[in-house]
C-alpha positions as CSV (number, residue, x, y, z in Angstrom):
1,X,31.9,106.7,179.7
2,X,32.1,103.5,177.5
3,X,34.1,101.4,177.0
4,X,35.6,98.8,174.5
5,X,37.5,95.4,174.9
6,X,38.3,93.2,171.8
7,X,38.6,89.4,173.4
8,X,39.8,85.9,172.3
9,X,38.5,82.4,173.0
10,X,41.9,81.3,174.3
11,X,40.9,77.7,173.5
12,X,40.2,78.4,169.9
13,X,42.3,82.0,168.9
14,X,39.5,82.0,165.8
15,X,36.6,83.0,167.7
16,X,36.6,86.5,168.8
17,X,34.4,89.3,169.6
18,X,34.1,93.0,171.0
19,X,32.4,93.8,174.6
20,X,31.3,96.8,175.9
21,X,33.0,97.4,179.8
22,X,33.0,100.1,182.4
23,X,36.1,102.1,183.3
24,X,36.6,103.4,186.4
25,X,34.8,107.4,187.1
26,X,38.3,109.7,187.1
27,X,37.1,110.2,190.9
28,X,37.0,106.5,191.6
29,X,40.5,106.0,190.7
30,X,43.0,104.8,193.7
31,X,46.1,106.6,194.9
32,X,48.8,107.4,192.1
33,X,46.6,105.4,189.0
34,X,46.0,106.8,186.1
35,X,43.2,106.0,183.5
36,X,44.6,106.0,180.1
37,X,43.1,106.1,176.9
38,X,44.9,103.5,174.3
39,X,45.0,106.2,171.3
40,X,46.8,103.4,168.9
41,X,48.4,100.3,168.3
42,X,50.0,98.3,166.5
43,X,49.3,94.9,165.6
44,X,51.2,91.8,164.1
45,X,52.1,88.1,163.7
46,X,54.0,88.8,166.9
47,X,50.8,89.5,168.6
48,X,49.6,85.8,167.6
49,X,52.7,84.6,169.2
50,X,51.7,86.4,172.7
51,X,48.3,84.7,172.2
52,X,49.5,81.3,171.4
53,X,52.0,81.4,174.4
54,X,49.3,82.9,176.1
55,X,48.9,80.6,179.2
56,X,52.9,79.5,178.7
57,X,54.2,82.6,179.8
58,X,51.0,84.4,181.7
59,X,50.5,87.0,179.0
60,X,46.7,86.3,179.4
61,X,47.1,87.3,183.0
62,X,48.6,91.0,182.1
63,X,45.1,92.4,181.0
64,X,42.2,90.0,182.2
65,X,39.4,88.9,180.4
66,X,36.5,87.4,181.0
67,X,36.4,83.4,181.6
68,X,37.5,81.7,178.8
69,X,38.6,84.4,177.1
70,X,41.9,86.5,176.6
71,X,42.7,90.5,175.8
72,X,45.8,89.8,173.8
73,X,48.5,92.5,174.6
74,X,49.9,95.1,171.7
75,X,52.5,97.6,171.7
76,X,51.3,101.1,171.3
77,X,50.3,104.5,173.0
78,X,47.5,106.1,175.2
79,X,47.4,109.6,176.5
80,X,46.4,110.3,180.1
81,X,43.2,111.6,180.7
82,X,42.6,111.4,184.5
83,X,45.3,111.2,186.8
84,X,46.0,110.5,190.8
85,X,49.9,110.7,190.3
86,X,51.2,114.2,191.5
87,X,54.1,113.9,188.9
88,X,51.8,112.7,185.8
89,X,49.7,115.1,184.3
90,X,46.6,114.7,182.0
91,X,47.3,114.7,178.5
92,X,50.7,112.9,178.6
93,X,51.6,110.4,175.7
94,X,52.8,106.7,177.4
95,X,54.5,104.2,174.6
96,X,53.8,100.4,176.0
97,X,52.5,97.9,176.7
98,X,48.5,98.1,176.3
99,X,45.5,95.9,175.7
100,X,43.3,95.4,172.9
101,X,40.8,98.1,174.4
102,X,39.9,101.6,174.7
103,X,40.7,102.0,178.3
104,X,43.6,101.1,180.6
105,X,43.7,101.5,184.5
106,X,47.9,102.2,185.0
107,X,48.9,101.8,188.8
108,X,51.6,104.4,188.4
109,X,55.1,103.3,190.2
110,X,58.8,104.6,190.1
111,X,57.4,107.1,188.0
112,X,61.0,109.3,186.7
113,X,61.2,111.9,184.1
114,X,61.4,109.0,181.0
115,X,59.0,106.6,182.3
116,X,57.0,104.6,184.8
117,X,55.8,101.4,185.6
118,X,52.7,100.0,186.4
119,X,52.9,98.4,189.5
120,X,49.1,96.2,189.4
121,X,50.1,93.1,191.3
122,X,48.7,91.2,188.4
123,X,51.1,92.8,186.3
124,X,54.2,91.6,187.8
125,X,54.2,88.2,187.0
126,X,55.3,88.9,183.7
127,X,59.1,90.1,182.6
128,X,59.4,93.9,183.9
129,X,60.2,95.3,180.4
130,X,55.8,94.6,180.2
131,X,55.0,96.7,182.5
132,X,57.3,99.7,181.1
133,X,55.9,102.7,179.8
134,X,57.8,105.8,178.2
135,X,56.6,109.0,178.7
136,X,57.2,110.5,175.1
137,X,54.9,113.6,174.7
138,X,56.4,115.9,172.3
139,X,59.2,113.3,171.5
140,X,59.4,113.6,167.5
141,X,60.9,109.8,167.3
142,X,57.3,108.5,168.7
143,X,54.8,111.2,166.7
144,X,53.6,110.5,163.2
145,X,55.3,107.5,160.9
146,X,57.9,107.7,163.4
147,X,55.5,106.6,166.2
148,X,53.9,104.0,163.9
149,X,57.2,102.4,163.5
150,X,58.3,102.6,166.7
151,X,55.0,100.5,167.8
152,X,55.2,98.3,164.8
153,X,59.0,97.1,165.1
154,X,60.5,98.4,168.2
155,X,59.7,95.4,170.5
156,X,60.7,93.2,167.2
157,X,63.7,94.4,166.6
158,X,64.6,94.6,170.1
159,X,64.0,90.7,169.8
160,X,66.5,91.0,166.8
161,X,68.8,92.8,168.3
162,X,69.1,90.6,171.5
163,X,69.3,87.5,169.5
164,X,72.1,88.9,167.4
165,X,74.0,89.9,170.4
166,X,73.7,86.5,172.0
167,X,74.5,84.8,168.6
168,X,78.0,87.3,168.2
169,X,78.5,86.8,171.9
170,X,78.8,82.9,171.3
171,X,80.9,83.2,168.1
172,X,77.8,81.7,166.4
173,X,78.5,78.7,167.7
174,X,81.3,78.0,164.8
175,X,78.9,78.4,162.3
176,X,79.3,81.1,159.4
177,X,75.9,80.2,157.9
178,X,72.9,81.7,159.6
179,X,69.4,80.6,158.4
180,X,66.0,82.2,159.6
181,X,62.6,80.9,158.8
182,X,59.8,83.5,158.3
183,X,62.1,85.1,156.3
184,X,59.6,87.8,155.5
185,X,58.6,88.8,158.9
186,X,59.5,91.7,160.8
187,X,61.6,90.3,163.4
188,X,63.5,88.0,161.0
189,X,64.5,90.6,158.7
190,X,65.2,92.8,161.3
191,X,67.4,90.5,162.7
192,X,69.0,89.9,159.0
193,X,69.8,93.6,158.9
194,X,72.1,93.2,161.7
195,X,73.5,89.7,161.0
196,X,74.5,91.1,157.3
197,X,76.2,93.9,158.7
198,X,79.0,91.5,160.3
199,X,82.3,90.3,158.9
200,X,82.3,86.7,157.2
201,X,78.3,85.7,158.4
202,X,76.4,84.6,155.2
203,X,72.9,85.0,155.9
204,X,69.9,82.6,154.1
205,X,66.4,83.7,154.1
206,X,63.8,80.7,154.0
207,X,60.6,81.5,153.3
208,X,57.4,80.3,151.2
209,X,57.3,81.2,147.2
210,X,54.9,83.8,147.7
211,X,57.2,85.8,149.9
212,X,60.6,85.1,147.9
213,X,60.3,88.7,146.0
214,X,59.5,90.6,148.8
215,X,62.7,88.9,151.1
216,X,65.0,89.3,148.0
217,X,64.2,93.0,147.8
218,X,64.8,93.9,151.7
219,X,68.8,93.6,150.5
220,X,69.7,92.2,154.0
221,X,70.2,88.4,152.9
222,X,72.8,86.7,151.0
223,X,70.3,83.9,149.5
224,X,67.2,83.5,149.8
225,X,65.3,79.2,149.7
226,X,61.4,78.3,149.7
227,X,60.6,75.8,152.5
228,X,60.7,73.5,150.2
229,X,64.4,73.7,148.5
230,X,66.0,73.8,152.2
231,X,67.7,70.5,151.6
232,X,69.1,71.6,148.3
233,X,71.5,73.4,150.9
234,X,75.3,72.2,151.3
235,X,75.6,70.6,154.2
236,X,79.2,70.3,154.7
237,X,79.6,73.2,156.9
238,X,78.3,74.3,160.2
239,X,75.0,76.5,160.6
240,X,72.7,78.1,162.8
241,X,69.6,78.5,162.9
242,X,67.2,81.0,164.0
243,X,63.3,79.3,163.7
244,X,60.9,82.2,163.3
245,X,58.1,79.6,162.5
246,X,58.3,77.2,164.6
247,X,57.3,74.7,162.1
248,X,57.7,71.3,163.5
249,X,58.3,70.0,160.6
250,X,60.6,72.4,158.7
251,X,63.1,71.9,162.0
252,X,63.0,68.4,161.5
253,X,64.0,68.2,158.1
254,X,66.4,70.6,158.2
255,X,68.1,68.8,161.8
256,X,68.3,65.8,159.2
257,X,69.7,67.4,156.5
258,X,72.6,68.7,158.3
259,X,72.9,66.4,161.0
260,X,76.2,67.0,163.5
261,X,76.9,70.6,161.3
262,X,73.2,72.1,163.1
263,X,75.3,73.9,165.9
264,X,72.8,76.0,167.1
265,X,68.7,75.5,167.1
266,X,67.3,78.7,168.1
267,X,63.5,79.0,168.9
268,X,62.0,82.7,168.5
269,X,58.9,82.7,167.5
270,X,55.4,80.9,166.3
271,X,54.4,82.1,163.4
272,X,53.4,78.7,162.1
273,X,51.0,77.2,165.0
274,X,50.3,73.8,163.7
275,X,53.7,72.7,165.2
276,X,53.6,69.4,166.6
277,X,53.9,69.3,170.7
278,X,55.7,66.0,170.4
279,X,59.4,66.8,169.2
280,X,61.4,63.9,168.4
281,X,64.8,63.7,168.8
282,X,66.6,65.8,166.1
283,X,70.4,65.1,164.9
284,X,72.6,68.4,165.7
285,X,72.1,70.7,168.5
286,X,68.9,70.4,170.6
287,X,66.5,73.1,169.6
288,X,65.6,75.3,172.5
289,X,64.6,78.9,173.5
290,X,65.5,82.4,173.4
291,X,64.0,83.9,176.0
292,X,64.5,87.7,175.8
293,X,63.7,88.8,179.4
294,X,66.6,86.6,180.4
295,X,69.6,87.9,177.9
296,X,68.4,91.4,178.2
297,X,68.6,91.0,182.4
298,X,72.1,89.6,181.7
299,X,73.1,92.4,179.4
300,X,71.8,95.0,181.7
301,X,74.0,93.6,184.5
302,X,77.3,93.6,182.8
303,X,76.4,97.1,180.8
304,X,75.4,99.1,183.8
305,X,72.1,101.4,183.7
306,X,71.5,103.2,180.4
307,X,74.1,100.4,178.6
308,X,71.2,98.3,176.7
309,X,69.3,101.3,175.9
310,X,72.8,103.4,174.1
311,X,73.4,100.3,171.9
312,X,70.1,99.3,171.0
313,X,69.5,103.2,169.7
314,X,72.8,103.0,167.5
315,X,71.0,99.7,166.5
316,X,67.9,101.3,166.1
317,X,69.2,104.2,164.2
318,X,70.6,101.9,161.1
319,X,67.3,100.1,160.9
320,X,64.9,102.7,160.9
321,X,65.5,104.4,157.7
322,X,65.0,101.5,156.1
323,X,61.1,101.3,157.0
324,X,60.2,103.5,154.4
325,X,61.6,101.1,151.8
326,X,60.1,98.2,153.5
327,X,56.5,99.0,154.9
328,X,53.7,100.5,154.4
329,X,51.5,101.4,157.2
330,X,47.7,100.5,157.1
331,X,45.6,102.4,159.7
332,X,42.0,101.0,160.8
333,X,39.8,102.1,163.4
334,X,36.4,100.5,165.4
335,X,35.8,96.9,166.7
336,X,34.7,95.5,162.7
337,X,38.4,96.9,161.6
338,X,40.7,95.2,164.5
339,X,38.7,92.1,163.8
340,X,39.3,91.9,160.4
341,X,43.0,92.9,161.0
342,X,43.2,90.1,164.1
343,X,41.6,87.7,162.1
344,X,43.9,88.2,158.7
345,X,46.9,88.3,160.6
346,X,46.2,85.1,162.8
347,X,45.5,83.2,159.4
348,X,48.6,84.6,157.8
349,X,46.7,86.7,154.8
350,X,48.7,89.9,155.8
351,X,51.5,90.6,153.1
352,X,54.6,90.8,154.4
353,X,55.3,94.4,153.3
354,X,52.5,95.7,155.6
355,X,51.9,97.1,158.8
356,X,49.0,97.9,160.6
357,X,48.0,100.6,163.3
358,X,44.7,100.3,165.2
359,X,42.3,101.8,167.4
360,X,39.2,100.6,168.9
């Protein structure tokens, strides 16, 4: 059997290429692992961010490569098709964490009637939540359009959700402004949906002129400024802000702009890569990380088991419906078709009112 892996130079995220590798005969196979075949995926600018931060926070390490090179991780679904776990049969449907590939080896552990893990040594130096997989055959939430948008914005918007939660959780830091770069992008206007649903927040969209139709129409943000307006702004009253970008520049100026009345200086994601790695010291609150892994461990703690899971599906239920409005899902299939998708996306020629599914 054949197999196909779509790599990355992870010194230079343009060059990239499919190779032909061997999976492992069903017989071959060690105690309780599976061999799964990734059936579909999804793919996005949040991708780019895993491949970016690659060596940062040992994404690369999840699914290796050969030297040099990187199998960036996507969310999305296999099905089963040998098995060495007594409790997990062939032709069961897992939702997680896969690589760019045809083939994935799962080392199933605490397997339960909703999920398992994969336990791969090499797996666990990431957060746990990556090496989760739901076991959702049959489950009509995760079949059809459903499915697509469960791969597409699920892991976003559980991003939005946590970062809303911690913002609400600190009173926003006294601000009643909240600003979000990438305005158009799926985590930040996921994240807007939940921010506009709260009493007395105003929330701004920023985003390039291109994009300023598209984040207008969402509904979700109270005013929408192009990247280069953002100091037309009052700047009399506190804000927060929630960089998508992770422009280097963009932060600064707006960090001068509203000097002491930047309360919060939230880092999310990297859509923008040509950030500078030297940050100089910015007026207002220090800009710094939100690390996901580390709220959602917190919130599990003080929720108890099944706590995070109950309020991000009342979350999740408000947001979904709203996909149809929003997206429209692209399907392509074969190495030539995740390149061009990989490639598009990494150079930001994807409109924002796309999403893609993909399958080697």
């Amino acid at each position: 059997m054949n197999a196909t892996d779509f790599i990355v130079s992870r010194n230079d995220l343009q060059q990239c290429k499919s190779i032909e590798t061997q999976p492992p005969e069903a017989a071959a196979l060690p105690a309780d692992a599976l061999l799964v075949k990734v059936t579909r995926f999804a793919f996005t600018a949040n991708n780019i961010t895993y491949a970016v931060m690659g060596d940062a926070l040992k994404y690369w390490q999840l699914f290796p490569a050969p030297k040099d090179f990187g199998n960036i991780p996507v969310w999305g679904f296999g099905e089963v098709i040998a098995s060495k776990h007594p409790n997990v049969a062939v032709g069961e449907t897992l939702f997680g964490y896969f690589p760019m590939a045809t083939h994935l080896v799962i080392e199933a552990a605490d397997v339960t009637k909703r999920g398992l893990r994969d336990g791969a040594a090499h797996r666990q130096v990431a957060a746990p939540v990556y090496n989760a997989y739901a076991r959702v055959s049959g489950d009509p939430a995760f079949t059809g359009k459903q499915g697509d948008y469960q791969a597409l914005l699920r892991p976003l918007f559980m991003l939005s959700f946590l970062v809303d939660d911690f913002l609400a959780e600190n009173d926003f830091y006294g601000a009643r402004r909240v600003m979000l770069s990438s305005a158009s992008s799926k985590t930040a206007y996921g994240l807007a949906h939940l921010l506009h649903r709260r009493d007395g927040i105003k929330v701004i969209g920023l985003t390039s002129a291109p994009n300023v139709a598209f984040v207008k129409s969402l509904g979700c943000y109270d005013e929408v400024v192009t990247y280069d307006a953002v100091t037309s702004l009052p700047a009399d009253s506190p804000v927060a802000y929630v960089d998508m970008a992770g422009n280097s520049d963009l932060r600064e100026r707006l960090h001068r702009h509203f000097g002491g009345q930047m309360k919060y200086s939230g880092r999310v994601g990297l859509t923008h890569r040509s950030t500078s790695p030297e940050e100089p010291e910015l007026p207002g609150a220090k800009p710094s990380w939100f690390f996901a892994p580390d709220h959602i461990r917190k919130r599990a703690r003080e929720w108890g088991p099944g706590g995070v899971d109950m309020r991000f599906g009342a979350a999740w239920a408000g947001f979904a419906p709203k996909l149809d409005q929003w997206l429209t899902v692209t399907e392509g299939r074969g190495p030539a078709a995740v390149q061009q998708v990989y490639l598009d996306t990494l150079n930001g020629r994807v409109p924002p009112d796309q999403g893609h599914i993909l399958a080697l």
